[in-house]
C-alpha positions in Angstrom: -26.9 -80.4 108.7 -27.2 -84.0 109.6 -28.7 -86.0 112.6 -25.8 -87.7 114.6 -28.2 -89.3 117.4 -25.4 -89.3 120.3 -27.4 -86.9 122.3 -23.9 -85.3 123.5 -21.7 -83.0 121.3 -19.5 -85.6 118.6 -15.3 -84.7 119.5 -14.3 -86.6 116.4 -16.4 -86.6 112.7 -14.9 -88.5 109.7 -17.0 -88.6 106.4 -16.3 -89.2 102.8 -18.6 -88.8 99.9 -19.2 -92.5 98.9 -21.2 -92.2 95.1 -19.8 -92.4 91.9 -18.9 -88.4 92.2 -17.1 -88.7 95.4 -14.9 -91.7 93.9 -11.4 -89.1 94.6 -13.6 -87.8 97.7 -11.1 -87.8 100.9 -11.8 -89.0 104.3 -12.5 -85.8 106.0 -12.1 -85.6 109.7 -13.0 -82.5 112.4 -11.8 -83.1 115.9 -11.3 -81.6 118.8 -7.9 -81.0 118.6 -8.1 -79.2 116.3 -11.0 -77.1 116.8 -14.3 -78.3 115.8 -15.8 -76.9 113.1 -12.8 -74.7 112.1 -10.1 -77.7 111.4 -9.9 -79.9 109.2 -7.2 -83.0 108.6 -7.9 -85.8 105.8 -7.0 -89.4 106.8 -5.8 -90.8 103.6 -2.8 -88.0 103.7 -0.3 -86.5 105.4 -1.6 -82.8 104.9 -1.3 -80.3 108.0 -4.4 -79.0 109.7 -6.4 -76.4 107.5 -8.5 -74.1 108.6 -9.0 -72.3 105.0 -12.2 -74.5 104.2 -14.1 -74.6 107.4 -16.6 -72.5 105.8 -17.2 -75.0 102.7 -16.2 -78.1 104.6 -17.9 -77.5 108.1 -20.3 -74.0 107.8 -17.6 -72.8 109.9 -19.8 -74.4 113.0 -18.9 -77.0 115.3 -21.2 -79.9 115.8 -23.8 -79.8 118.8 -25.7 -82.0 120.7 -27.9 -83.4 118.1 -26.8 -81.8 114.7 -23.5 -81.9 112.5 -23.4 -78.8 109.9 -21.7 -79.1 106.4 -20.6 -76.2 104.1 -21.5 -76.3 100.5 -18.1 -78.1 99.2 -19.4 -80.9 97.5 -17.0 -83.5 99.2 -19.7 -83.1 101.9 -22.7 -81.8 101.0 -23.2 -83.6 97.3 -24.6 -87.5 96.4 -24.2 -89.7 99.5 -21.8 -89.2 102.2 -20.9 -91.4 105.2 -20.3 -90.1 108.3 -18.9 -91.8 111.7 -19.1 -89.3 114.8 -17.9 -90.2 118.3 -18.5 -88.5 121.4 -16.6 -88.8 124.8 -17.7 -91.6 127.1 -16.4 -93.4 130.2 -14.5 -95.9 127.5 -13.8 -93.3 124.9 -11.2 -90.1 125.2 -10.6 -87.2 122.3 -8.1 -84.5 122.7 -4.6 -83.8 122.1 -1.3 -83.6 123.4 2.0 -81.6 123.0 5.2 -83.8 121.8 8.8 -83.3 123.0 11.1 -85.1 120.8 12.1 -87.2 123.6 11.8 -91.1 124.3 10.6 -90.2 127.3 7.6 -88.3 126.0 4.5 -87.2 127.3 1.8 -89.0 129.4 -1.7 -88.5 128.4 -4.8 -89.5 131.1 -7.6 -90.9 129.4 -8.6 -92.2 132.8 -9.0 -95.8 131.8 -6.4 -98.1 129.6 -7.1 -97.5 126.0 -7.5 -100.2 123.5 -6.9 -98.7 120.8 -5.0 -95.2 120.3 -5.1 -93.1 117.1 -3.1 -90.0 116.4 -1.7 -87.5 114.0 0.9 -84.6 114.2 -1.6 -81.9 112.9 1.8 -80.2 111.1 1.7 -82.6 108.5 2.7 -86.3 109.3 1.2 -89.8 109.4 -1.7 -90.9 110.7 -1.0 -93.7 113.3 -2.9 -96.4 115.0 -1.8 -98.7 117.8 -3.9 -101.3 119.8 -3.3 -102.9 122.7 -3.9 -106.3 121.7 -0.2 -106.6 119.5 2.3 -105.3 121.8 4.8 -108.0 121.9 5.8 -107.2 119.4 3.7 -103.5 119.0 2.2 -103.3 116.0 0.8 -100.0 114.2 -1.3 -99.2 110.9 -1.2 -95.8 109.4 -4.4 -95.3 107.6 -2.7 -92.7 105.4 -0.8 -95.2 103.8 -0.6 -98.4 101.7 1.5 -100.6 104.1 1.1 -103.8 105.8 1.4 -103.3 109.5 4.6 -102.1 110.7 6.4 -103.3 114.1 7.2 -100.1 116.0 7.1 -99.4 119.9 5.7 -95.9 120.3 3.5 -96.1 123.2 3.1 -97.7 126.8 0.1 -99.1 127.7 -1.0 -97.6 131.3 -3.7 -98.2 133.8 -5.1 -94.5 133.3 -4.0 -93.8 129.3 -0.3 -94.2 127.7 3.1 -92.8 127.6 4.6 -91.7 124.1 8.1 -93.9 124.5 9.8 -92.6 120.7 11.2 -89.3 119.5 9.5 -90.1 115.9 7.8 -86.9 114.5 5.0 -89.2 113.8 3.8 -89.2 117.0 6.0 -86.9 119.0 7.2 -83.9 117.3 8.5 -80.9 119.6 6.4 -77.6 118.3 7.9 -74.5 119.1 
């Protein structure tokens, strides 16, 4: 285990192995969504949500209060590994959201305007990362990939979260 020091239980953990062993390491990420300490998605790809390495990746325990535990898969628990954990706050919102397909799509509350939204379809797809700072045009980054920014117009802004305006699988795919 590891020390996270946000005295509240982390929603979102992404660490990569950062020595010369960990060079092909991925960015590892547990999450709410997801299940914490039972998921696991990897930021640099488009890979699905596995649950088939929580054991190695995770211990197969989700983070608490104070500690974040780490399986024996040397991606994690090997050489020197950075970690970034966040933890829900007035300003900060983790969970997930079901798509439809639909330009008009769904309406997540955060209960505050967001500044920045990130988001992945956990069936395999892009990650994707808007701010609210370039909307006119909206600009996004997907970590996963090489790209310069792209202009697309996926979400609207609100007072209280956003509103997922595309029917791109990206960010709005319609599970069954």
């Amino acid at each position: 285990t590891f020390g996270h020091g946000l005295n509240s239980q982390p929603q979102m953990v992404i660490l990569k192995r950062y020595d010369s062993g960990g060079s092909t390491s991925s960015w590892l990420v547990q999450h709410v969504g997801i299940g914490l300490g039972s998921g696991r998605l990897i930021l640099n790809t488009t890979d699905a949500n596995s649950t088939g390495g929580s054991t190695a990746y995770w211990n197969d325990t989700a983070p608490d209060s104070s500690v974040v535990a780490l399986g024996n898969n040397p991606e994690v628990n090997a050489g020197s590994v950075i970690a970034y954990c966040w933890a829900e706050s007035p300003t900060q919102s983790f969970g997930s959201y079901t798509g439809n397909s639909s330009t008009s799509g769904p309406i997540i509350d955060c209960g505050f305007e967001p500044a920045f939204i990130m988001v992945k379809g956990v069936s395999g797809h892009n990650w994707f990362i808007s701010d609210n700072q370039r909307q006119n045009p909206q600009t996004q980054l997907y970590p996963n990939l090489s790209n310069a920014q792209l202009t697309r117009t996926y979400f609207e802004y609100t007072s209280t979260g956003f509103r997922v305006i595309t029917a791109d699988a990206d960010v709005n795919l319609a599970t069954a």
